[in-house]
C-alpha positions as CSV (number, residue, x, y, z in Angstrom):
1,X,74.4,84.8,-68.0
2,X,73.3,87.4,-65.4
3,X,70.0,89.5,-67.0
4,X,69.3,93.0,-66.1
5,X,65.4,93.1,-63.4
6,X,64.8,96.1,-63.5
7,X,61.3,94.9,-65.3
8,X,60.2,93.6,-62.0
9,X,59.9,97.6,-60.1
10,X,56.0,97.5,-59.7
11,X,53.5,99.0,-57.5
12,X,51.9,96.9,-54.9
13,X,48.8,97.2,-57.0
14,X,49.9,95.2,-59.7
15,X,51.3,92.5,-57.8
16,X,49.2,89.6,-59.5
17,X,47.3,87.8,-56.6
18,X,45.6,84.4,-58.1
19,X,43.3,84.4,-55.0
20,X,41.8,87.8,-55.3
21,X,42.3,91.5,-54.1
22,X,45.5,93.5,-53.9
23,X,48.8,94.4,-51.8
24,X,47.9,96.9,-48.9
25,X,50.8,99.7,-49.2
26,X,50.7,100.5,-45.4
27,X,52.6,97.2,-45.1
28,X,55.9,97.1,-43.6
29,X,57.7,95.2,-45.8
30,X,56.0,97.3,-48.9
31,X,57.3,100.4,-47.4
32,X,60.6,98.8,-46.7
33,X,60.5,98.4,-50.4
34,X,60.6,101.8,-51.2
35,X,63.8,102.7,-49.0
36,X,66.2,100.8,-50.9
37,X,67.5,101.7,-54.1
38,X,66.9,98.4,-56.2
39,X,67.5,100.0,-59.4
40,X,70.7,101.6,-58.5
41,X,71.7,98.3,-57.1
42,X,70.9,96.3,-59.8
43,X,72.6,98.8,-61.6
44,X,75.7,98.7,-60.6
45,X,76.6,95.5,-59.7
46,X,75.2,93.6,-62.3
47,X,78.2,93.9,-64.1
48,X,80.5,92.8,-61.1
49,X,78.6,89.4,-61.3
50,X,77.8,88.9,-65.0
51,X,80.5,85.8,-64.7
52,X,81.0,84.5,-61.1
53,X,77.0,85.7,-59.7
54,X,75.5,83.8,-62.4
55,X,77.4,80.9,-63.1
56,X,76.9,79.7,-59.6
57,X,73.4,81.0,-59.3
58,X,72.1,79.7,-62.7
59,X,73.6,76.3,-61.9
60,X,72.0,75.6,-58.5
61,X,68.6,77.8,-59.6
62,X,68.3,75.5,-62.7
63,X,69.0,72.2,-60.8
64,X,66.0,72.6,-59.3
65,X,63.5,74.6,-61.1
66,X,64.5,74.1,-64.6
67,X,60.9,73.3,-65.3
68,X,59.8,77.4,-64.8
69,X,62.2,77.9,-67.3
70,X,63.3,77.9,-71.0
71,X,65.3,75.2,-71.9
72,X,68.7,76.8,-73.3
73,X,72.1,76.2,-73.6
74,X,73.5,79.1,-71.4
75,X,71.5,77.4,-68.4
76,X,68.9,78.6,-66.4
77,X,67.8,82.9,-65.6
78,X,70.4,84.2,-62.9
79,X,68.6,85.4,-59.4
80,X,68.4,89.0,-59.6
81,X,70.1,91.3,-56.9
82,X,67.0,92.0,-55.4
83,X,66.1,88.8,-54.7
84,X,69.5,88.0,-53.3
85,X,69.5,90.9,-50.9
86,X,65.9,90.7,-50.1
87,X,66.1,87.1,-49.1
88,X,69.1,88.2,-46.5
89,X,67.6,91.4,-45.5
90,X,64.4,89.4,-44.5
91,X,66.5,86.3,-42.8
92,X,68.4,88.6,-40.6
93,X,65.5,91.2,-39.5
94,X,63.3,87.9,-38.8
95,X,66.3,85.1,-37.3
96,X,64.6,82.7,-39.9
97,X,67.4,79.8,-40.8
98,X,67.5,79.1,-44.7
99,X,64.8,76.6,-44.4
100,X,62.1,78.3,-42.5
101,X,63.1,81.8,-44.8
102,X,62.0,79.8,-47.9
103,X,59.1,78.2,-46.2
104,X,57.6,81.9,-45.0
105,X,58.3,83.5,-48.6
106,X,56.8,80.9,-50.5
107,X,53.7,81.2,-48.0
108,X,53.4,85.2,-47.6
109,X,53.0,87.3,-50.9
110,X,54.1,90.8,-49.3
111,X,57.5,88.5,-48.8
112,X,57.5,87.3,-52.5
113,X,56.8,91.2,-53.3
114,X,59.5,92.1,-51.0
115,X,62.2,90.3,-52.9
116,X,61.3,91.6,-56.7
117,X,58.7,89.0,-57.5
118,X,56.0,90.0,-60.1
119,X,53.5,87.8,-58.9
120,X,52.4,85.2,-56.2
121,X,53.6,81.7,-57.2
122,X,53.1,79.0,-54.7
123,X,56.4,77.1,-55.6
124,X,59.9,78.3,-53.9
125,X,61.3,81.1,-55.7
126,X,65.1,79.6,-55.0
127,X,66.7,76.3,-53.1
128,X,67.5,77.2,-49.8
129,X,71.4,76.1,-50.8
130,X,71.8,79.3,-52.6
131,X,71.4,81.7,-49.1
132,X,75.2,80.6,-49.2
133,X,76.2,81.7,-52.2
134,X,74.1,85.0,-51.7
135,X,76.0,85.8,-48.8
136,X,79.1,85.1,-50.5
137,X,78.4,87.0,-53.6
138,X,77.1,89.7,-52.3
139,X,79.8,90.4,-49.5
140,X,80.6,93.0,-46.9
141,X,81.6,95.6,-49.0
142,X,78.5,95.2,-51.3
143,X,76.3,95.9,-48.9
144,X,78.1,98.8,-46.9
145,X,77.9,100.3,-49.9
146,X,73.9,100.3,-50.1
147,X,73.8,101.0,-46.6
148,X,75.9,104.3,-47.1
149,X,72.9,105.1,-49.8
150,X,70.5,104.6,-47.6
151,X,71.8,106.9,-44.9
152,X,72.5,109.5,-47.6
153,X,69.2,109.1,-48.8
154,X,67.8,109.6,-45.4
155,X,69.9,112.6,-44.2
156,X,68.8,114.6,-47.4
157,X,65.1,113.4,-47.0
158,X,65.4,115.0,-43.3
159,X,66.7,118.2,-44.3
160,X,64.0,118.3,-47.1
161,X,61.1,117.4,-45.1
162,X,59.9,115.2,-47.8
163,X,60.8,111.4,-46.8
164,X,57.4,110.0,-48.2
165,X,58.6,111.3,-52.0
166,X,60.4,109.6,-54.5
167,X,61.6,106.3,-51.9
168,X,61.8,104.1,-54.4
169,X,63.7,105.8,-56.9
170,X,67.3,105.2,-57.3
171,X,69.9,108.3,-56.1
172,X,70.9,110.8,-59.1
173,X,73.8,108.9,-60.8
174,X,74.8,112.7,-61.8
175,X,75.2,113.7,-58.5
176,X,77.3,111.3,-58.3
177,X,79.5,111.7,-61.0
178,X,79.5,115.5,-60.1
179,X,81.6,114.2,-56.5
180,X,83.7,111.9,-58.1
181,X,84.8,114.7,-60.6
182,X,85.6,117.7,-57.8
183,X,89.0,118.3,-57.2
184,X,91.0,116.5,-54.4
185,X,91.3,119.8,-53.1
186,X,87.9,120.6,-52.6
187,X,87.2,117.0,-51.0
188,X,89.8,117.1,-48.8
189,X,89.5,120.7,-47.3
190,X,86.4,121.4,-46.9
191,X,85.6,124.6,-45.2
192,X,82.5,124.2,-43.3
193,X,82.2,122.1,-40.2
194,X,78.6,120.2,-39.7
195,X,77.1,117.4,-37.6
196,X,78.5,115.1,-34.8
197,X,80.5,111.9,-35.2
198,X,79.8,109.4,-32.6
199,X,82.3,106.2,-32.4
200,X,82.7,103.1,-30.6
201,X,83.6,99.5,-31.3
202,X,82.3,95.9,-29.9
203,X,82.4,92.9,-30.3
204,X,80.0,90.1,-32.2
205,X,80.7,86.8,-30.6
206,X,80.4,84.1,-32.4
207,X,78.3,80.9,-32.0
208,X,81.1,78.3,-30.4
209,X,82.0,76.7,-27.0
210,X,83.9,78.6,-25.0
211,X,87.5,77.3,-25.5
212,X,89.8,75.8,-23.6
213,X,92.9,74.1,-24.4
214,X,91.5,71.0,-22.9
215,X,88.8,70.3,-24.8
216,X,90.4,71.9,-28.0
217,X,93.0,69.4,-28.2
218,X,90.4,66.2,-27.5
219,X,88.1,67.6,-30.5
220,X,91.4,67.6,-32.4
221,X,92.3,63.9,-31.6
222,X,88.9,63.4,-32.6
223,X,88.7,64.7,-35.8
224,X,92.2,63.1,-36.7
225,X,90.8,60.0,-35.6
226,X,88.0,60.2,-38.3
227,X,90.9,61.2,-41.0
228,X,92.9,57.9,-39.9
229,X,89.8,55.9,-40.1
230,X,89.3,57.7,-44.0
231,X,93.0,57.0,-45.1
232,X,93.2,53.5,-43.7
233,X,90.0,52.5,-45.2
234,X,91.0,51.3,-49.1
235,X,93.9,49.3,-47.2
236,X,91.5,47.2,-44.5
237,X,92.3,43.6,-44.2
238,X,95.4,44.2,-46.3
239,X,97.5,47.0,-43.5
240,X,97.2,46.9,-40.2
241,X,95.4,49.8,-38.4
242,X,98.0,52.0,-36.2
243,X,97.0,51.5,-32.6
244,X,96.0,55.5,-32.0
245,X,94.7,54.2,-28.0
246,X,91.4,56.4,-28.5
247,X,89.9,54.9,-25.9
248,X,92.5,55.3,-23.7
249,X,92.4,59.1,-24.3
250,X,89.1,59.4,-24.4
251,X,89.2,58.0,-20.6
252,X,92.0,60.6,-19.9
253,X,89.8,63.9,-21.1
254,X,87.1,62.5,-19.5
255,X,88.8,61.9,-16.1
256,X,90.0,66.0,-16.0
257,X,86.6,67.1,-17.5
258,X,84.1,65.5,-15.8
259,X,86.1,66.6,-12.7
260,X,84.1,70.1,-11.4
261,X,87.1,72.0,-9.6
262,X,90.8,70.6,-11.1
263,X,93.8,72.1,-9.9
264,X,96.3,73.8,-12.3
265,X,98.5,70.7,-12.3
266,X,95.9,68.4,-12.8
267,X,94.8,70.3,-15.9
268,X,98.1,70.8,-17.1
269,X,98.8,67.0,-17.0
270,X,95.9,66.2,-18.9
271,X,96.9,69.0,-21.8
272,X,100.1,67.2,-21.9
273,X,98.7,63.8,-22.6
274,X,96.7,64.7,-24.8
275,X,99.3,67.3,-27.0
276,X,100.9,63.4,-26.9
277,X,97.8,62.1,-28.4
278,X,97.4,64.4,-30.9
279,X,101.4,64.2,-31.9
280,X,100.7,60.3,-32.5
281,X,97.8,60.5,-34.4
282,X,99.6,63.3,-36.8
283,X,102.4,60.6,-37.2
284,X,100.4,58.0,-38.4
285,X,99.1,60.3,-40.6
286,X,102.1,61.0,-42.3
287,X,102.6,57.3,-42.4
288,X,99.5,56.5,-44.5
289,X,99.7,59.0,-47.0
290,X,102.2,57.2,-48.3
291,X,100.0,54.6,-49.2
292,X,96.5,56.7,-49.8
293,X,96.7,60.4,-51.0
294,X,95.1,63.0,-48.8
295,X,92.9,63.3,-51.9
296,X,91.0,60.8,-50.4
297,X,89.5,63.1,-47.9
298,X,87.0,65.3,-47.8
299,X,87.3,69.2,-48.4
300,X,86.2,69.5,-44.8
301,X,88.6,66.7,-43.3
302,X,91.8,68.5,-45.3
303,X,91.2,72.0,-43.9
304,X,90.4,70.4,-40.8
305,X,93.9,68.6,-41.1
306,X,95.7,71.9,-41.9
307,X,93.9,73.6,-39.1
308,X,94.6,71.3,-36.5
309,X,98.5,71.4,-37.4
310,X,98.7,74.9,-36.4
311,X,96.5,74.4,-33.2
312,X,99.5,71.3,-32.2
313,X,101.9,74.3,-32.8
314,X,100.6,76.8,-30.6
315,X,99.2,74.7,-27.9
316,X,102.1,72.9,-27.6
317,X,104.4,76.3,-28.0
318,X,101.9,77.6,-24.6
319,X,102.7,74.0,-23.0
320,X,106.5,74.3,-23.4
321,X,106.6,77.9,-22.3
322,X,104.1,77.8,-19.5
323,X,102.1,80.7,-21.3
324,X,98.1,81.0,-22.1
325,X,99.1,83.6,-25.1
326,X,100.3,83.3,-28.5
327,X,99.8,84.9,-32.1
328,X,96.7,84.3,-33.8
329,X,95.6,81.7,-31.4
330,X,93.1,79.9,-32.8
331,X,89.9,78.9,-30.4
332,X,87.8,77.4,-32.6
333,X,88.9,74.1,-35.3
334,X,85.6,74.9,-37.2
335,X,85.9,78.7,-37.3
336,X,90.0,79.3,-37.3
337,X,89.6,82.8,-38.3
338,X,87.9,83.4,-34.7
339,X,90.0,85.3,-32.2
340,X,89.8,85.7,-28.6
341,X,89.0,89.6,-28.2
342,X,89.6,91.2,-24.6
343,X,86.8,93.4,-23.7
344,X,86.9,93.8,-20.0
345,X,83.0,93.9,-19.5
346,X,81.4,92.5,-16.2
347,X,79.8,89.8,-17.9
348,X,81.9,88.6,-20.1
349,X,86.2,89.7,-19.6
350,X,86.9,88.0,-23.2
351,X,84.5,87.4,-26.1
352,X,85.0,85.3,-29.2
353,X,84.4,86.9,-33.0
354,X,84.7,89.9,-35.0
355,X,85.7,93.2,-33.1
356,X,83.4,95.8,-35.7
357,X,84.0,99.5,-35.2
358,X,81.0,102.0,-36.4
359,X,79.5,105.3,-36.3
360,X,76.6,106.8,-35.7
361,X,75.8,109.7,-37.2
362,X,72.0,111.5,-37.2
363,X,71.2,107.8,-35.8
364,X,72.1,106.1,-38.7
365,X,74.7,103.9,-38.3
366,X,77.3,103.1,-40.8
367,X,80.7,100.6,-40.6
368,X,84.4,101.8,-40.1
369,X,86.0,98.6,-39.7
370,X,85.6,95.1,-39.4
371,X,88.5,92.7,-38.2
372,X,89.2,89.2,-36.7
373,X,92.0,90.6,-35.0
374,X,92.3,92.6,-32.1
375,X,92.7,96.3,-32.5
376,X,92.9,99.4,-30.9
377,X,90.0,101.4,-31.6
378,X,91.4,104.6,-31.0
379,X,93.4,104.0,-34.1
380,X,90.4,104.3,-36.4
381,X,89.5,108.2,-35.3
382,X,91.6,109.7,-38.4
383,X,90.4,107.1,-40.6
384,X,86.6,107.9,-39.6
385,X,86.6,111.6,-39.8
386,X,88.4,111.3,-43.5
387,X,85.8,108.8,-44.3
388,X,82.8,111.4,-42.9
389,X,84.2,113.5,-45.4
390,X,84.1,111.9,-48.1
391,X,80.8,110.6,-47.7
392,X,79.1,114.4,-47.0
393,X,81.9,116.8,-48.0
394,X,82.5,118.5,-44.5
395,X,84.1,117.6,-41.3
396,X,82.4,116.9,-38.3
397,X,81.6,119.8,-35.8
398,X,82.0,117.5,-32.6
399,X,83.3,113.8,-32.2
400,X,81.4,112.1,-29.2
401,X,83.6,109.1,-27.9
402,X,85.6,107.2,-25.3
403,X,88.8,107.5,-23.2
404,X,90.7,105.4,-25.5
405,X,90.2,107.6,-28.5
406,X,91.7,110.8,-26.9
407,X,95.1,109.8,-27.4
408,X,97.8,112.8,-28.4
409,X,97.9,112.4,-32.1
410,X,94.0,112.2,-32.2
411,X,93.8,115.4,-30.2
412,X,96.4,117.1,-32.3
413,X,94.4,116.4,-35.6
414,X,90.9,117.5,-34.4
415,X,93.0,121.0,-33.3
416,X,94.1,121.1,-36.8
417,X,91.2,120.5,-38.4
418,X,88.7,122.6,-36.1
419,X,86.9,119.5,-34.1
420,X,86.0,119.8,-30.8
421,X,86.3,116.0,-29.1
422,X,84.5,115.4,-26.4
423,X,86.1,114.6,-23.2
424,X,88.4,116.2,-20.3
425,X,91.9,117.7,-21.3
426,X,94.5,115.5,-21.2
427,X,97.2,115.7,-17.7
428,X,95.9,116.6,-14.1
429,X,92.1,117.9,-13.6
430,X,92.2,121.6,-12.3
431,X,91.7,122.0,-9.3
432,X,88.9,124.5,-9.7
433,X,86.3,122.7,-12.3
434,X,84.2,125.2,-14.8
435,X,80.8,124.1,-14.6
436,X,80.0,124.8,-18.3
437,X,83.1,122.7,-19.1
438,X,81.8,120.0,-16.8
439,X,77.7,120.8,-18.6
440,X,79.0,120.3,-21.8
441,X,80.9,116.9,-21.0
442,X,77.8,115.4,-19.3
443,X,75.8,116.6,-22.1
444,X,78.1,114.8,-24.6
445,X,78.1,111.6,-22.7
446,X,74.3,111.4,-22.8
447,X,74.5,111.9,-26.3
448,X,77.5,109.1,-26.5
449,X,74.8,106.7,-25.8
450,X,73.4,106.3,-28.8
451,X,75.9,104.3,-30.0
452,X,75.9,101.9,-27.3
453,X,71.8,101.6,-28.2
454,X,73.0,100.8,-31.2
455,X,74.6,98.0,-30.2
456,X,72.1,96.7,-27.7
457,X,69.2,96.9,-30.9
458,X,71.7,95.1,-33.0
459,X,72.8,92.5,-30.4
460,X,69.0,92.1,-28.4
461,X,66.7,92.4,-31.4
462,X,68.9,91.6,-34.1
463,X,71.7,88.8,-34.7
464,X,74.7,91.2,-33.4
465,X,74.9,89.0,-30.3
466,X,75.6,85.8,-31.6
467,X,76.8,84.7,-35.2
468,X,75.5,81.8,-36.6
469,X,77.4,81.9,-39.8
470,X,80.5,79.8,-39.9
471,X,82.5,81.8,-42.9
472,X,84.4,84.8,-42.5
473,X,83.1,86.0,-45.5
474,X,79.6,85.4,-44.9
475,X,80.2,86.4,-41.0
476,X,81.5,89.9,-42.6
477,X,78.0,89.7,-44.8
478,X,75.7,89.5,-41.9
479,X,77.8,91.9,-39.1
480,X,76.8,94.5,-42.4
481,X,73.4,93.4,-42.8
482,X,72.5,94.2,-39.6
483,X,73.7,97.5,-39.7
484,X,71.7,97.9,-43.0
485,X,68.7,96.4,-41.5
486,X,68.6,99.1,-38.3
487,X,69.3,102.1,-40.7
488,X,66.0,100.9,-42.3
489,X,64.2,100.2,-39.5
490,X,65.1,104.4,-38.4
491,X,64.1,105.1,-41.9
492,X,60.7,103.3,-41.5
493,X,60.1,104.8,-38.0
494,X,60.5,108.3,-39.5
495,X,57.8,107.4,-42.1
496,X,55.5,106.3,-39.7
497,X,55.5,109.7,-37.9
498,X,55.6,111.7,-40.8
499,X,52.8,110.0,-41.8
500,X,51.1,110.5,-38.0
501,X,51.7,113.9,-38.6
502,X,49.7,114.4,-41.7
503,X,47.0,112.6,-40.3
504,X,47.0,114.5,-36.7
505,X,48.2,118.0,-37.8
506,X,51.4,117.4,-35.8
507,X,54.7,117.9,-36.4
508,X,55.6,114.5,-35.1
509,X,59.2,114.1,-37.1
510,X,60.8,116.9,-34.4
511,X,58.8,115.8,-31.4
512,X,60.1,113.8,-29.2
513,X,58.2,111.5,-27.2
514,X,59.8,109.5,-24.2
515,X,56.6,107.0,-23.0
């Protein structure tokens, strides 16, 4: 069963260290410690995952280090949420994979601190199997949650000047309790305006080959190949093998894609033959199941099987009507939640993966909306500012983005709520332009940037640019990680001036320097 940590909130100090001396608290990863809210965490979601979090957890934990623990009944101690998160916060701010993340924490004590541990222990805290099940557990909206602490937490520390108090200490519950119980009146009509709302979407391509129907359909010959092989297996010597010609149609891919420049027709021909393949190689499936069940495959192998009879059907839907476009085309047999997403950029006109909306607000950054499917980003506007209200109890003052959020209806709803929007009027330009009009809309462009640094720190520096993870779930996980992660590198940066400044006599936490 899944057992309350909160035991294991101690000072660097008393970090046991079998070798000698003690934690230094000017580390990063110790004052990283103090900016998350482990007890309010642990708090509240320990209850979420008394059943699923620890059956899962126990089971792989006390496969392989029962010895470190009492032998019961009940199985082995659950991982705590802290060492859950801290494990994936420390993976995605360092691109270790699970292997090498369980190899650095086992060698580096500020690591093992990081992650709840009350003392240095030179055998692996968890398998690295379980990063899967972390990821899982935890999920997207898990962790958006703790990141909207965070930024709350930061914002007030801002306004108080006093970001180097209290870090560590979980938000007041009451407060909370005090928003949840205000009228709906009150939450919804506020009646002061404060801040600006900066928006934007992108997208975060994921790690696959860029597809084309080509080499889509061989890989999915290929892999029914594999599932013939598996279903005509208990029968050998006794059935005869259908003739599936993979050689044959290995020749024919090979003869268009080795070929540097094909024509339209050429191409087009070798789709065809191999759609034919493909449509073989499903009949003969249909044929064997009658004599093995299709629980003889593998997990992988059936959702492979499912997958691939929806790519036939749309590829050869495209084929028939001479089109490269259908619903939820799938681009990807191991990632079919994957989407193609038009983006129009210089270097790259369509990417592959999640399209993420955000804001940016103060710097911090928070999530709006996360889909696999394409959407129109101006549709989120409405959404955001209800969702800025809710989260500080006033609307925004200004909302810095694009062209494509300045549609009519957007417009109409920041009138009625008292919003200025950045950006031209909508019809003809005048023909005589007002230079503070024209200030003011340079001035909000320059300030429009920082959400597209946002997205060049999470996609240059952090794992924004390519996905690793294969799941959608776990994709979801990371895509909020990484937001979480840069909100507490901006928290850490803050620290470090504030501390500059009590050491130099300077204000350094409203001084901007630009080296």
């Amino acid at each position: 069963m899944y057992a309350n940590h909160q035991d294991q909130q101690i000072l660097p100090g008393n970090f046991f260290l079998p070798f000698g001396g003690r934690l230094s608290e000017n580390n990063r990863w110790v004052q990283l410690s103090y900016l998350i809210p482990w007890r309010r965490v642990e708090q509240e979601y320990s209850k979420h995952f008394s059943k699923h979090f620890s059956k899962h957890f126990s089971k792989h934990f006390s496969k392989h280090f029962s010895k470190h623990f009492s032998k019961d009944v009940r199985g082995g101690r659950a991982v705590s949420v802290r060492m859950a998160l801290g494990a994936l916060i420390i993976q995605e701010r360092e691109g270790f994979s699970d292997r090498h993340l369980v190899q650095h924490i086992t060698g580096n004590p500020y690591l093992q601190y990081f992650i709840g541990l009350p003392a240095y222990q030179e055998e692996p805290p968890f398998d690295p199997s379980l990063l899967t099940h972390f990821r899982k557990r935890l999920g997207p909206d898990v962790i958006n949650q703790v990141n909207e602490w965070i930024v709350q937490a930061g914002l007030k520390d801002e306004q108080n000047g006093d970001d180097d108090q209290n870090n560590n200490e979980p938000p007041r519950e009451s407060g909370q309790s005090e928003v949840n119980s205000q009228s709906k009146a009150e939450v919804q009509e506020p009646q002061t305006h404060q801040g600006k709302l900066i928006l934007d979407a992108t997208c975060t391509p994921a790690d696959i080959a860029y597809p084309t129907d080509l080499s889509l359909l061989n890989r999915a010959r290929e892999k029914l190949e594999d599932i013939i092989d598996t279903l005509h297996a208990p029968h050998k010597g006794e059935v005869k093998k259908p003739r599936d010609r993979r050689r044959q149609a290995r020749r024919d891919y090979l003869r268009t894609a080795k070929n540097r420049k094909p024509s339209r027709a050429e191409i087009r021909k070798a789709v065809g033959r191999q759609l034919r393949y493909v449509a073989r190689n499903l009949k003969f499936i249909e044929q064997l199941v009658h004599c093995t069940p299709l629980m003889a495959l593998s997990r992988r192998q059936y959702r492979d099987l499912l997958v691939i009879g929806e790519l036939y059907r749309q590829q050869r839907e495209m084929y028939q009507s001479r089109s490269h476009r259908v619903d939820d085309r799938i681009v990807s047999i191991a990632q079919p939640d994957v989407r193609p997403i038009v983006r129009g950029k210089a270097k790259a006109n369509v990417e592959f993966g999640a399209k993420v909306s955000i804001s940016v607000v103060e710097g911090y950054t928070l999530m709006e909306r996360t889909s696999w499917d394409s959407f129109n980003e101006g549709s989120t506007l409405i959404e955001s500012v209800e969702r800025y209200v809710e989260r500080f109890g006033y609307y925004p003052e200004t909302i810095l983005a694009d062209k494509i959020y300045r549609t009519r209806e957007n417009l109409q709803y920041c009138k009625d709520h008292g919003i200025r929007m950045s950006g031209p009027k909508l019809g003809r330009p005048p023909r005589q332009v007002d230079r503070e009009q024209k200030k003011m809309e340079q001035q909000d462009m320059g300030e429009r940037n920082a959400v597209e640094g946002k997205f060049g720190e999470g996609k240059r520096i952090y794992g924004l640019g390519l996905m690793r993870t294969r799941l959608r779930q776990t994709s979801e996980t990371v895509i909020a990680i990484q937001l979480l992660i840069m909100n507490l590198e901006k928290r850490l940066r803050l620290l470090f001036l504030l501390i500059l400044g009590e050491l130099f006599g300077t204000d350094f936490g409203t001084t901007v320097v630009i080296a």
